[in-house]
mmJSON file of the N, C-alpha and C atoms, coordinates in Angstrom:
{"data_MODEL":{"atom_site":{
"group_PDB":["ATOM","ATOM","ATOM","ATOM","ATOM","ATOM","ATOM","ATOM","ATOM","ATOM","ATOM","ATOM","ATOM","ATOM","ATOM","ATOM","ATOM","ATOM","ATOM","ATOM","ATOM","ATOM","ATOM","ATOM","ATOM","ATOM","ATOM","ATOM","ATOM","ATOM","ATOM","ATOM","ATOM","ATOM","ATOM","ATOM","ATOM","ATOM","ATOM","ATOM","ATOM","ATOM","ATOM","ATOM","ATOM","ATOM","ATOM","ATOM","ATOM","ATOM","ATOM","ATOM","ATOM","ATOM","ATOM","ATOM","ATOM","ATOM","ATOM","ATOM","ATOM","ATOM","ATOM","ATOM","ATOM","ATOM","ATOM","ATOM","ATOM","ATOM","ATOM","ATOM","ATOM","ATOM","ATOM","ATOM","ATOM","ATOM","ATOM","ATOM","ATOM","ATOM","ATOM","ATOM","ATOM","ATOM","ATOM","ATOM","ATOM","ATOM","ATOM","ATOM","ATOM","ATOM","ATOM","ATOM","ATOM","ATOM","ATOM","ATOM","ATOM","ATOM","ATOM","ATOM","ATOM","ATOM","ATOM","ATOM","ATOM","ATOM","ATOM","ATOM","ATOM","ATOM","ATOM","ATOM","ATOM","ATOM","ATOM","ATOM","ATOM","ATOM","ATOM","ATOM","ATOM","ATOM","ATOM","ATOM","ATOM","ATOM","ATOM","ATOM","ATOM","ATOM","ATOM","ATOM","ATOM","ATOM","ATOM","ATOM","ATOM","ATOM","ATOM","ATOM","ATOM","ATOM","ATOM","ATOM","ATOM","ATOM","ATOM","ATOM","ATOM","ATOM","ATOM","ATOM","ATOM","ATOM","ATOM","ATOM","ATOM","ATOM","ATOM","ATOM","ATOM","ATOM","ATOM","ATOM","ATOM","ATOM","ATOM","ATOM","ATOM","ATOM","ATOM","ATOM","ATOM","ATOM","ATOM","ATOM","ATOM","ATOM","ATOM","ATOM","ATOM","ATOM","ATOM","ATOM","ATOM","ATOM","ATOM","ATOM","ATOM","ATOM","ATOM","ATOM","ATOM","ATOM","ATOM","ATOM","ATOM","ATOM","ATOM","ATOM","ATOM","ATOM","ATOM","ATOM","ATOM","ATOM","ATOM","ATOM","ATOM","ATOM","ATOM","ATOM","ATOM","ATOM","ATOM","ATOM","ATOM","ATOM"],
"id":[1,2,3,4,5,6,7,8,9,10,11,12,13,14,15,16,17,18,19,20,21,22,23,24,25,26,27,28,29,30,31,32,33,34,35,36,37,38,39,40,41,42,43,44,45,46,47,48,49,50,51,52,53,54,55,56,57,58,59,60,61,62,63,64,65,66,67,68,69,70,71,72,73,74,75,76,77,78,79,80,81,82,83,84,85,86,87,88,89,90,91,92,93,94,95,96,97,98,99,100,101,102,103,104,105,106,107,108,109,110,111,112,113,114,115,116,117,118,119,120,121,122,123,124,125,126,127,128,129,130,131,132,133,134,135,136,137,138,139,140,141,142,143,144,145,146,147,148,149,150,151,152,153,154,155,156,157,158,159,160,161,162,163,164,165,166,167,168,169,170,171,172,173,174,175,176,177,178,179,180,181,182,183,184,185,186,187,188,189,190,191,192,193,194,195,196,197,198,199,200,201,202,203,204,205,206,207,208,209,210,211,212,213,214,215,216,217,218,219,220,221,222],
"type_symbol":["N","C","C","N","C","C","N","C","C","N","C","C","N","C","C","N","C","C","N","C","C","N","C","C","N","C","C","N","C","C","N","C","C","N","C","C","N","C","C","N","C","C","N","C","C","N","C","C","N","C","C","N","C","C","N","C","C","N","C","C","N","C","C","N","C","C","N","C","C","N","C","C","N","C","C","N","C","C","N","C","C","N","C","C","N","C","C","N","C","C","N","C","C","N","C","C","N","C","C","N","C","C","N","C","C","N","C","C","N","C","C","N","C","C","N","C","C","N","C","C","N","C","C","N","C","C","N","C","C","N","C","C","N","C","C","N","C","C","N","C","C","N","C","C","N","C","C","N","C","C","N","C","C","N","C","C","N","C","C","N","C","C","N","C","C","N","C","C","N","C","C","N","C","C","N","C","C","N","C","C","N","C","C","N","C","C","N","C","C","N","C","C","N","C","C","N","C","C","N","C","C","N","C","C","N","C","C","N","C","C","N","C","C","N","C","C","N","C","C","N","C","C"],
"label_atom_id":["N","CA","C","N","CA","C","N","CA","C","N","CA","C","N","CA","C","N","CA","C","N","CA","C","N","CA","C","N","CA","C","N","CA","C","N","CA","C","N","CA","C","N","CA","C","N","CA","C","N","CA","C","N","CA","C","N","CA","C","N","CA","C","N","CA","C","N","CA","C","N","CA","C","N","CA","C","N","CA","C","N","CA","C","N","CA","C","N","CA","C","N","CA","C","N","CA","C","N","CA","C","N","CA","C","N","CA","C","N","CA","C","N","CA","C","N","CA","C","N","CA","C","N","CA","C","N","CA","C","N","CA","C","N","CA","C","N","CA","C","N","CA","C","N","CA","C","N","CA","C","N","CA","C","N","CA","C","N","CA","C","N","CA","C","N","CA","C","N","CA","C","N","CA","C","N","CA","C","N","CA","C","N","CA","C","N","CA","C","N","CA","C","N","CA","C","N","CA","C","N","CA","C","N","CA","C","N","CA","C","N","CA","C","N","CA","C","N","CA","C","N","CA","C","N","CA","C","N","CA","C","N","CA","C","N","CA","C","N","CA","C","N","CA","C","N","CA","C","N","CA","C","N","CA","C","N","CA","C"],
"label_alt_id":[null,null,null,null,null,null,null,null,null,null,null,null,null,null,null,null,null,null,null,null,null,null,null,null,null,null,null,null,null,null,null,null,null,null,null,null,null,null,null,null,null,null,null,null,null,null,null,null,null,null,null,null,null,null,null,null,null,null,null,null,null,null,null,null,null,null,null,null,null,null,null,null,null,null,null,null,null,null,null,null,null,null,null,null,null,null,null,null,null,null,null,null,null,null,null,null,null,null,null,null,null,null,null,null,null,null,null,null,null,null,null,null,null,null,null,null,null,null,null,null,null,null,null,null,null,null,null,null,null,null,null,null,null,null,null,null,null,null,null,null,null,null,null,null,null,null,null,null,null,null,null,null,null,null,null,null,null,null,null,null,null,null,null,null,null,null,null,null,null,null,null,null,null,null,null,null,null,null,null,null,null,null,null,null,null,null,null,null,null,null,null,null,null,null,null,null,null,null,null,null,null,null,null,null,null,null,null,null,null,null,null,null,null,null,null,null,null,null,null,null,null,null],
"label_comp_id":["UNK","UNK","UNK","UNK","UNK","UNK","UNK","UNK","UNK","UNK","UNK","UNK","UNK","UNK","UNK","UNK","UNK","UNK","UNK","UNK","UNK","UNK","UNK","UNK","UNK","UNK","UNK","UNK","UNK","UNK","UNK","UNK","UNK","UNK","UNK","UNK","UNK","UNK","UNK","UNK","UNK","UNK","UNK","UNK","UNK","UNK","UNK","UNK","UNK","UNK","UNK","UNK","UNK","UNK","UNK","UNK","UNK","UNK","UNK","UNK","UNK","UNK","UNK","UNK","UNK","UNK","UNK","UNK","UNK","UNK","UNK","UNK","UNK","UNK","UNK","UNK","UNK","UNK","UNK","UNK","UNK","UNK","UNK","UNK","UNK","UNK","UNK","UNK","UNK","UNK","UNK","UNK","UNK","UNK","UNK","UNK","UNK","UNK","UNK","UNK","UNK","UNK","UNK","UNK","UNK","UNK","UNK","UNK","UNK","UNK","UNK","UNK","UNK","UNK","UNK","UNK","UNK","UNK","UNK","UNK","UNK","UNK","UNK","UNK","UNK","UNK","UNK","UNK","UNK","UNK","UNK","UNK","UNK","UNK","UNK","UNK","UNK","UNK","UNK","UNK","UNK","UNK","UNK","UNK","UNK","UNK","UNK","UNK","UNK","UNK","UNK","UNK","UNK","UNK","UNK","UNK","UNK","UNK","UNK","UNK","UNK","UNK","UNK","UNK","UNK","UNK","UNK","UNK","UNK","UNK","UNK","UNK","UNK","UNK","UNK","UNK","UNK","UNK","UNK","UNK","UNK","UNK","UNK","UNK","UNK","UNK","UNK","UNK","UNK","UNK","UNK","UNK","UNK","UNK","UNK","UNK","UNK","UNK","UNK","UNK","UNK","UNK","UNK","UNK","UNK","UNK","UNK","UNK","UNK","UNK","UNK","UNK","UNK","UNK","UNK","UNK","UNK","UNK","UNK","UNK","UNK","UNK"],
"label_asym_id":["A","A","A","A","A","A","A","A","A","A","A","A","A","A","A","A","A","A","A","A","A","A","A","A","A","A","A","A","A","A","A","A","A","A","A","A","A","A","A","A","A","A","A","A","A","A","A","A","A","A","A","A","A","A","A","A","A","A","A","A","A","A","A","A","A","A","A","A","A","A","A","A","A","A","A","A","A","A","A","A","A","A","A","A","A","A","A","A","A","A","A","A","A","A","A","A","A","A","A","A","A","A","A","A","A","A","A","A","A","A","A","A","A","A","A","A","A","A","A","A","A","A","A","A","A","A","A","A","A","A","A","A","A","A","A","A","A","A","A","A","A","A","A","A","A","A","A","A","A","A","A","A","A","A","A","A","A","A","A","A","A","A","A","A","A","A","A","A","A","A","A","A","A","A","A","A","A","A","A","A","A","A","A","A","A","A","A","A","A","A","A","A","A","A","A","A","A","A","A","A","A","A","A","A","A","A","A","A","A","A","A","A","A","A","A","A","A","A","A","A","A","A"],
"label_entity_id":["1","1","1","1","1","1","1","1","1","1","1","1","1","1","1","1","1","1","1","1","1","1","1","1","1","1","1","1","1","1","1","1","1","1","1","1","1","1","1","1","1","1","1","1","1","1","1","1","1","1","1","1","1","1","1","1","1","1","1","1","1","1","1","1","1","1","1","1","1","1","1","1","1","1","1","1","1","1","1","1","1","1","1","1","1","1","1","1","1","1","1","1","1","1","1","1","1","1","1","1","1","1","1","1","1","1","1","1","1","1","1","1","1","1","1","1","1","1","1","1","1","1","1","1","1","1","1","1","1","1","1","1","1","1","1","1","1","1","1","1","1","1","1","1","1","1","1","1","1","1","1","1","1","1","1","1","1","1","1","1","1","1","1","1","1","1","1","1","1","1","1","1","1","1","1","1","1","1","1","1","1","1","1","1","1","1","1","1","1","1","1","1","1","1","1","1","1","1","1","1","1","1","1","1","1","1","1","1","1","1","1","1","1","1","1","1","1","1","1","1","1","1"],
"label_seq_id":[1,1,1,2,2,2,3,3,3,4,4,4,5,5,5,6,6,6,7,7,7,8,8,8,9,9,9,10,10,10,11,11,11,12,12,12,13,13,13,14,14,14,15,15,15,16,16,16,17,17,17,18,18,18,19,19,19,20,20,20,21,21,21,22,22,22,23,23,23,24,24,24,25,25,25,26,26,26,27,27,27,28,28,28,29,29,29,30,30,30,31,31,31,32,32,32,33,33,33,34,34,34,35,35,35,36,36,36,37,37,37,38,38,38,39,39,39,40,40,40,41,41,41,42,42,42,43,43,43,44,44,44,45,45,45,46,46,46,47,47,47,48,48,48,49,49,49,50,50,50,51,51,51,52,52,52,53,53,53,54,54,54,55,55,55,56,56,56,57,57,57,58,58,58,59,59,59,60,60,60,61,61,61,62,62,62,63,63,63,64,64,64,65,65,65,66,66,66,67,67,67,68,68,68,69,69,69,70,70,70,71,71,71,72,72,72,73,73,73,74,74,74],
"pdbx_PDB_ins_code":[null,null,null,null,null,null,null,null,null,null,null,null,null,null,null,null,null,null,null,null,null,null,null,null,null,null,null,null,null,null,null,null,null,null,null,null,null,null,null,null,null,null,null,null,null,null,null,null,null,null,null,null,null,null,null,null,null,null,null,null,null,null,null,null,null,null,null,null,null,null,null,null,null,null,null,null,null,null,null,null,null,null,null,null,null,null,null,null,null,null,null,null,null,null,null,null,null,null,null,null,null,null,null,null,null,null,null,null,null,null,null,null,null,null,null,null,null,null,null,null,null,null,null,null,null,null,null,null,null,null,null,null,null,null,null,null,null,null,null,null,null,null,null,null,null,null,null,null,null,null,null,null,null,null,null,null,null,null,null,null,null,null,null,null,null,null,null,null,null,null,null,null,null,null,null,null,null,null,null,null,null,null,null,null,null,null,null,null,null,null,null,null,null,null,null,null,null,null,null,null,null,null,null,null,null,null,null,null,null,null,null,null,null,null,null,null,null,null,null,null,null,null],
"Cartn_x":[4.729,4.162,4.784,3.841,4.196,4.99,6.051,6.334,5.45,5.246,4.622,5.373,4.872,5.369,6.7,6.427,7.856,8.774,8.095,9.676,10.324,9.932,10.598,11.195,11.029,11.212,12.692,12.47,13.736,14.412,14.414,15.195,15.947,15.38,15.935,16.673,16.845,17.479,18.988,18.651,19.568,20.675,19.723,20.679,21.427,21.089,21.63,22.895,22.869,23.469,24.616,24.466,25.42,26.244,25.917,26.092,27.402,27.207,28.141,27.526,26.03,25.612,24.415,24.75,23.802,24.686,25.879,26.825,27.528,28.297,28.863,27.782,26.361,26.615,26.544,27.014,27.331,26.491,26.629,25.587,24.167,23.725,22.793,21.401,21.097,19.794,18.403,18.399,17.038,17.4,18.758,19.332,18.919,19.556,19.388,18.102,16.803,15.557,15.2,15.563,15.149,15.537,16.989,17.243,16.457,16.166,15.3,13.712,13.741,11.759,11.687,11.401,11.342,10.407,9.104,7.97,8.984,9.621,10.371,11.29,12.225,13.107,12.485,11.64,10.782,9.916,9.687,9.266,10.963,11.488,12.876,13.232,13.302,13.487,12.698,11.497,10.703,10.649,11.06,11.194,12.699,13.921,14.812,14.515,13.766,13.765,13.054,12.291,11.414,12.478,12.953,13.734,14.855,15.967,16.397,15.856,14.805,14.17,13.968,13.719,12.949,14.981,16.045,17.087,17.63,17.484,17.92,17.536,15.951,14.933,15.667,16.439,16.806,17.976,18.756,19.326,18.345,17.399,16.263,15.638,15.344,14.408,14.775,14.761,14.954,13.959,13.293,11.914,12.574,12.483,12.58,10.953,11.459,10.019,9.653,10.114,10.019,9.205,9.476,8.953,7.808,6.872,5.124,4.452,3.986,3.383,2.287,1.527,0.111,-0.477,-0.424,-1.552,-1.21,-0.253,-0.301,-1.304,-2.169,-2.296,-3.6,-4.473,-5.849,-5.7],
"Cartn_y":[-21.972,-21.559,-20.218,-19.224,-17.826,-17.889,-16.656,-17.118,-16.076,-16.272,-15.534,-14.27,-13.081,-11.672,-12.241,-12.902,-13.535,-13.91,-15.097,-15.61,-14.589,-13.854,-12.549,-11.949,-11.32,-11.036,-11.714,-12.847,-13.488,-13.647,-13.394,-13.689,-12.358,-11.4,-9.945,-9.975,-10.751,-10.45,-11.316,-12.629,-13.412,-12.86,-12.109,-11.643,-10.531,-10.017,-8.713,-9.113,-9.882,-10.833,-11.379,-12.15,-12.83,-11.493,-10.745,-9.334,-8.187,-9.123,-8.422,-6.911,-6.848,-5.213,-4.963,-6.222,-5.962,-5.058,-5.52,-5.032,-5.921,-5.588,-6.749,-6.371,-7.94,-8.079,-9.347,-8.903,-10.103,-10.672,-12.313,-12.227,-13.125,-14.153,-14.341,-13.155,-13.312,-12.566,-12.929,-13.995,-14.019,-13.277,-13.582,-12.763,-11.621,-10.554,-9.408,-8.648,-9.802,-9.541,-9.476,-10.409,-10.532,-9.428,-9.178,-8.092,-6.856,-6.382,-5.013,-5.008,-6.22,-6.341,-5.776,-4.558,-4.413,-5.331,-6.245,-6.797,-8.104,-8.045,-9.888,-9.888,-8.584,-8.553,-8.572,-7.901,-7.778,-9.579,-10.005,-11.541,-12.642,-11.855,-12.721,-12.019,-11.049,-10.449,-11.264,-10.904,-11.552,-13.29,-14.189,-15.518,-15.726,-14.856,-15.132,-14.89,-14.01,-13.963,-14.603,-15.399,-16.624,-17.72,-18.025,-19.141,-18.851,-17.824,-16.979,-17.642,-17.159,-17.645,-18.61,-19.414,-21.262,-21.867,-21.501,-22.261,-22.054,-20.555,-20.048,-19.984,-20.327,-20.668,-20.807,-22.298,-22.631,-21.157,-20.102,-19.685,-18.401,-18.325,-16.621,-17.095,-17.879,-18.619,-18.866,-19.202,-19.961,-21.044,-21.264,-22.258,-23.614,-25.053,-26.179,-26.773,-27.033,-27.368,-28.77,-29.492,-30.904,-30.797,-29.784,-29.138,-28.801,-29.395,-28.94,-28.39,-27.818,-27.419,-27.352,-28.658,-28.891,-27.85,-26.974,-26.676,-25.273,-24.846,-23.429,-24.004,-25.035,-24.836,-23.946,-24.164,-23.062,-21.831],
"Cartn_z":[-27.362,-26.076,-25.673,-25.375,-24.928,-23.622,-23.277,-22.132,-21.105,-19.64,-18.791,-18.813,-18.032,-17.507,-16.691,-15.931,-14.581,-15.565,-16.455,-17.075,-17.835,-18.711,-18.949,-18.31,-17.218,-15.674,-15.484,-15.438,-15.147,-15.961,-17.319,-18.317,-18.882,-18.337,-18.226,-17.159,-15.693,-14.651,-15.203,-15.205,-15.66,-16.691,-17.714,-19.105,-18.576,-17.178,-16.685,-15.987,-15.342,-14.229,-15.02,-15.999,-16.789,-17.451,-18.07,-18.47,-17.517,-16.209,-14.891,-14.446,-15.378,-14.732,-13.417,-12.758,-11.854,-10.613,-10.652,-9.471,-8.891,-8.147,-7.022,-5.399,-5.773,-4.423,-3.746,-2.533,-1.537,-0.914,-0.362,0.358,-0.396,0.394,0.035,-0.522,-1.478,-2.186,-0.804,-0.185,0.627,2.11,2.456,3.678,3.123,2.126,2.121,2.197,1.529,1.728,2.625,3.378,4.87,6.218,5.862,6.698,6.243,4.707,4.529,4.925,5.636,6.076,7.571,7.845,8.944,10.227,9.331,9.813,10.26,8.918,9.217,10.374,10.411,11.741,12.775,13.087,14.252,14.619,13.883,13.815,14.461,13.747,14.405,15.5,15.86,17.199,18.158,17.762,19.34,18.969,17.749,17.935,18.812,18.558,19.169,20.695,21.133,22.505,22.899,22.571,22.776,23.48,22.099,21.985,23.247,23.139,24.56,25.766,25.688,27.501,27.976,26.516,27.153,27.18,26.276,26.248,27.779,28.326,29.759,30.756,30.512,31.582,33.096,33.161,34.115,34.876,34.177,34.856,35.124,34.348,34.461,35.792,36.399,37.355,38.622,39.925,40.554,41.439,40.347,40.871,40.432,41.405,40.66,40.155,39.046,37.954,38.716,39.181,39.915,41.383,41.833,43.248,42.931,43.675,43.592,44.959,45.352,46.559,46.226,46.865,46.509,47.484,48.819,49.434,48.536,47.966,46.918,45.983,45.545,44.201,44.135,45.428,45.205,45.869],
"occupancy":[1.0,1.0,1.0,1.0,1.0,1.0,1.0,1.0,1.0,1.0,1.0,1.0,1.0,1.0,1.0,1.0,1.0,1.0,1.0,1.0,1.0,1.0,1.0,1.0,1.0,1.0,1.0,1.0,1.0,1.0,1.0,1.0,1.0,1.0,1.0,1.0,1.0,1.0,1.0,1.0,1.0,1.0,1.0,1.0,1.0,1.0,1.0,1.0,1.0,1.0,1.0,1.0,1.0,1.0,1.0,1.0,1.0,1.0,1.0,1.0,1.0,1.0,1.0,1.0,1.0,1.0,1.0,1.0,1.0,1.0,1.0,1.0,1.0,1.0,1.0,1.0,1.0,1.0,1.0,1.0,1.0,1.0,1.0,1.0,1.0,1.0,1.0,1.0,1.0,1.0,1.0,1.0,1.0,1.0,1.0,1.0,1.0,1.0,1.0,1.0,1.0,1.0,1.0,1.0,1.0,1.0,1.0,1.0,1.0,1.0,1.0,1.0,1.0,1.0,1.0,1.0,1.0,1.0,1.0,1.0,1.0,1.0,1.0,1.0,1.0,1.0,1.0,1.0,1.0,1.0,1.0,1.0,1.0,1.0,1.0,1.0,1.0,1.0,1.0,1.0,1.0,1.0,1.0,1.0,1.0,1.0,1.0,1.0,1.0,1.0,1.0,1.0,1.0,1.0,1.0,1.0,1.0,1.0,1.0,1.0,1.0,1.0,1.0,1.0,1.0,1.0,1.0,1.0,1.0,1.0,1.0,1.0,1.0,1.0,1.0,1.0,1.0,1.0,1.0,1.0,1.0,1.0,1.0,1.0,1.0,1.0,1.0,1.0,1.0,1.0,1.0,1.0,1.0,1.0,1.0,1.0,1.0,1.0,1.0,1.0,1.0,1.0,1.0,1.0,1.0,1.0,1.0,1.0,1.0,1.0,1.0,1.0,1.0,1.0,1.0,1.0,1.0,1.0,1.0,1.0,1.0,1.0],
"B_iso_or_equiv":[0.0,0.0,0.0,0.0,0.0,0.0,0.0,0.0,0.0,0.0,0.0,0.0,0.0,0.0,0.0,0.0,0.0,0.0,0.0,0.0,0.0,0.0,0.0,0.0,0.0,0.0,0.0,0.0,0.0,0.0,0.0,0.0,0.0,0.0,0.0,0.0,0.0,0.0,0.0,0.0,0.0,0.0,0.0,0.0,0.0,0.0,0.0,0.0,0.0,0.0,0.0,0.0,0.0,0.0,0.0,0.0,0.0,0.0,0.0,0.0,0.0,0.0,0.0,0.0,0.0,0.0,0.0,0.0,0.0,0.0,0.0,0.0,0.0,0.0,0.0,0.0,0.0,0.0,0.0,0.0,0.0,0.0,0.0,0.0,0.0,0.0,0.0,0.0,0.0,0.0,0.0,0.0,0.0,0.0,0.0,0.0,0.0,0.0,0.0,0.0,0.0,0.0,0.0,0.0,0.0,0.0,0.0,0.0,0.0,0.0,0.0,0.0,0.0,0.0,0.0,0.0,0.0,0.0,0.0,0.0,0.0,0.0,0.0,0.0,0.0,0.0,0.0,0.0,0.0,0.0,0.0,0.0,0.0,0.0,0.0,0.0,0.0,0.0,0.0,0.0,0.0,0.0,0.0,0.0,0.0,0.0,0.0,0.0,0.0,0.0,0.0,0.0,0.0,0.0,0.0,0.0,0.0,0.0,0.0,0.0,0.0,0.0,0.0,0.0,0.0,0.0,0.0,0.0,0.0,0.0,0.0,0.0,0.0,0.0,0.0,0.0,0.0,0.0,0.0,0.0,0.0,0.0,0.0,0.0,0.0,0.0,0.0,0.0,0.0,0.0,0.0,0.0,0.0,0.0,0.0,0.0,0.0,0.0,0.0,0.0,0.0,0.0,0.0,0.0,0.0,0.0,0.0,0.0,0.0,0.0,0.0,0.0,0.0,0.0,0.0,0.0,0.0,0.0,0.0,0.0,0.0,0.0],
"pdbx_formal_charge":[null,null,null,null,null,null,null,null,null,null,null,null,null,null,null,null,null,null,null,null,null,null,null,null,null,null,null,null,null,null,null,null,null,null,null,null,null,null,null,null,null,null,null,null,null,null,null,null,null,null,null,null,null,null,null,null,null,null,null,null,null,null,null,null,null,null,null,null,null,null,null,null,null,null,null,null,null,null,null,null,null,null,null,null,null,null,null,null,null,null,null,null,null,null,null,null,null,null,null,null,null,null,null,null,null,null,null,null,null,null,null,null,null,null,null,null,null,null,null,null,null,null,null,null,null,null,null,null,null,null,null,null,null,null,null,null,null,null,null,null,null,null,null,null,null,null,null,null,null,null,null,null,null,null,null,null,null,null,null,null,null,null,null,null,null,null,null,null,null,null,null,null,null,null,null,null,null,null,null,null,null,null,null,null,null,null,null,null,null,null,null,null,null,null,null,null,null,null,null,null,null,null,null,null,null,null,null,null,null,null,null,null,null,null,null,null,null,null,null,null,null,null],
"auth_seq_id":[1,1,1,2,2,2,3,3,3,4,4,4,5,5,5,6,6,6,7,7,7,8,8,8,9,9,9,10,10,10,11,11,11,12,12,12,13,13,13,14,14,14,15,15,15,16,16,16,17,17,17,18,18,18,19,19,19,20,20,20,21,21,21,22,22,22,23,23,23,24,24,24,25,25,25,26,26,26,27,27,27,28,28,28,29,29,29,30,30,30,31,31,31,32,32,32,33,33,33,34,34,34,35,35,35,36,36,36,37,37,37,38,38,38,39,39,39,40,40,40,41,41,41,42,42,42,43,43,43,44,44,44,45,45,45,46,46,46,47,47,47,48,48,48,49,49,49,50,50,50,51,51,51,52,52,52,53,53,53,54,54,54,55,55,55,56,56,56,57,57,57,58,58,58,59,59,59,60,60,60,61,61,61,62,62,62,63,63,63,64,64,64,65,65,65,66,66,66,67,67,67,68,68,68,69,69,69,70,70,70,71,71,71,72,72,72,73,73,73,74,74,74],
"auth_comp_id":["UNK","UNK","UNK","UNK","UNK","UNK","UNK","UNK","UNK","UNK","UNK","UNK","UNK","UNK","UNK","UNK","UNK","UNK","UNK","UNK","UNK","UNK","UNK","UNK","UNK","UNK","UNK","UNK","UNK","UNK","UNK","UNK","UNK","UNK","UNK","UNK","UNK","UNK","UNK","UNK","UNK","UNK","UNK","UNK","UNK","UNK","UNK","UNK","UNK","UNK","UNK","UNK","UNK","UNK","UNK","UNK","UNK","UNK","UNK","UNK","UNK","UNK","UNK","UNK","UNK","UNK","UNK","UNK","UNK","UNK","UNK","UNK","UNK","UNK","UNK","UNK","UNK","UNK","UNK","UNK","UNK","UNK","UNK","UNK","UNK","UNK","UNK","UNK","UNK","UNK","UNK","UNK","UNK","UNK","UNK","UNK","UNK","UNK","UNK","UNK","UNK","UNK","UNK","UNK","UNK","UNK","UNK","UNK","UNK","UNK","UNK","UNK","UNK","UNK","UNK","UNK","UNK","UNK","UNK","UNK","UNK","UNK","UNK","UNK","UNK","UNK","UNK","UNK","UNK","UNK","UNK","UNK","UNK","UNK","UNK","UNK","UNK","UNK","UNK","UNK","UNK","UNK","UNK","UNK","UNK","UNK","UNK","UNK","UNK","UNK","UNK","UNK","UNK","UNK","UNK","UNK","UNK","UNK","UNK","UNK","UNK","UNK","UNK","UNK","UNK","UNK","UNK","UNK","UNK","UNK","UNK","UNK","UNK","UNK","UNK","UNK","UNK","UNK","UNK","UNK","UNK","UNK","UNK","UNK","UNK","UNK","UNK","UNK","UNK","UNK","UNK","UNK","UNK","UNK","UNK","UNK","UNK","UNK","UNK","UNK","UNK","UNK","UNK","UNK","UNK","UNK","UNK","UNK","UNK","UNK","UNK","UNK","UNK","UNK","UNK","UNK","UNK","UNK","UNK","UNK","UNK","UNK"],
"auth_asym_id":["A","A","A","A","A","A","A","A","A","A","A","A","A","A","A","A","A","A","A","A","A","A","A","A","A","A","A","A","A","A","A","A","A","A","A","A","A","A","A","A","A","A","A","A","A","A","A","A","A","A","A","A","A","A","A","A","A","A","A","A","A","A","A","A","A","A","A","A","A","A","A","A","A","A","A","A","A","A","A","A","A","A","A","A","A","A","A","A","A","A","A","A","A","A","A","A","A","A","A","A","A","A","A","A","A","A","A","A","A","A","A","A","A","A","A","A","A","A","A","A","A","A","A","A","A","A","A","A","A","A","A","A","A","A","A","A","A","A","A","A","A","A","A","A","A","A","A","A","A","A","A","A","A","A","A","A","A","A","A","A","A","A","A","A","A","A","A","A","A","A","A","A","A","A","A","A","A","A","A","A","A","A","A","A","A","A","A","A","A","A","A","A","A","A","A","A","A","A","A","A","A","A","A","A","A","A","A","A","A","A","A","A","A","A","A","A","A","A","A","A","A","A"],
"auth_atom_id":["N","CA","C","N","CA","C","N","CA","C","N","CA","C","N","CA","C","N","CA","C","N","CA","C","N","CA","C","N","CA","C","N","CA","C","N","CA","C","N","CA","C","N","CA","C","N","CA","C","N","CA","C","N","CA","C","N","CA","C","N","CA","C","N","CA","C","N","CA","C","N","CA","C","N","CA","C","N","CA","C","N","CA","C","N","CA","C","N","CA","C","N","CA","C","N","CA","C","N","CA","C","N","CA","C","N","CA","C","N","CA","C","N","CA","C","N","CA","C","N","CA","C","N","CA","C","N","CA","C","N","CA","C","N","CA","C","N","CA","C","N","CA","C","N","CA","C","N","CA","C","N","CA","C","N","CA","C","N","CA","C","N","CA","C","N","CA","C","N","CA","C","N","CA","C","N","CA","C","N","CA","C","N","CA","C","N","CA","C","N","CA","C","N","CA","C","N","CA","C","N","CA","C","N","CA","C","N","CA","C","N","CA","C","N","CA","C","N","CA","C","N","CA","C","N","CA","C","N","CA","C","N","CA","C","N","CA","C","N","CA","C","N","CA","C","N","CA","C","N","CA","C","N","CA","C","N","CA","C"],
"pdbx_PDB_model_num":[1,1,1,1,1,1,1,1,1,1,1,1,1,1,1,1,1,1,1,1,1,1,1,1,1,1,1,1,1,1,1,1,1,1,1,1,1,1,1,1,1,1,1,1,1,1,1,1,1,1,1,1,1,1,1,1,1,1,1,1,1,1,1,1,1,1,1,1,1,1,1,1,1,1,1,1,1,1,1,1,1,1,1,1,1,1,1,1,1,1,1,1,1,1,1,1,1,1,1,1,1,1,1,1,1,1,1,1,1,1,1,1,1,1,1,1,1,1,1,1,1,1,1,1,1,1,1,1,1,1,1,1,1,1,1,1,1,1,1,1,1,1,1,1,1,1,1,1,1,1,1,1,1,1,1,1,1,1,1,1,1,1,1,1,1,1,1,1,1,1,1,1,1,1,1,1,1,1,1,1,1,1,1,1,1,1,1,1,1,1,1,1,1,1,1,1,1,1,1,1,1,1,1,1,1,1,1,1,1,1,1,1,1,1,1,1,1,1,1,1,1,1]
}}}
């Protein structure tokens, strides 16, 4: 059985890797991807400030969520 383009791919990275000539680096390989995606940071930027607002809600606010004023509602 032939192998695919990828497994080659990987069997050149691996043989490089084992070899010690890729370099020293640190650090998860998907972190580092992840930090060079400018689209992906920006996706975690605005999920963290998401997440930010609903965890702090109670101090960003001073409405009680329990308090209803029915003649405000129309």
């Amino acid at each position: 059985m032939s192998k695919s383009a990828l497994d080659r791919k990987f069997d050149k990275i691996l043989a490089l890797e084992e070899a010690g000539l890729l370099g020293n680096q640190k650090g998860n390989r998907a972190l580092r991807k992840l930090f060079a995606n400018r689209l992906a940071m920006l996706g975690l930027l605005v999920f963290l400030l998401i997440l930010g607002s609903a965890v702090f809600a109670p101090f960003l606010t001073d409405h009680d969520p329990a308090k209803i004023n029915l003649r405000a509602m129309l």
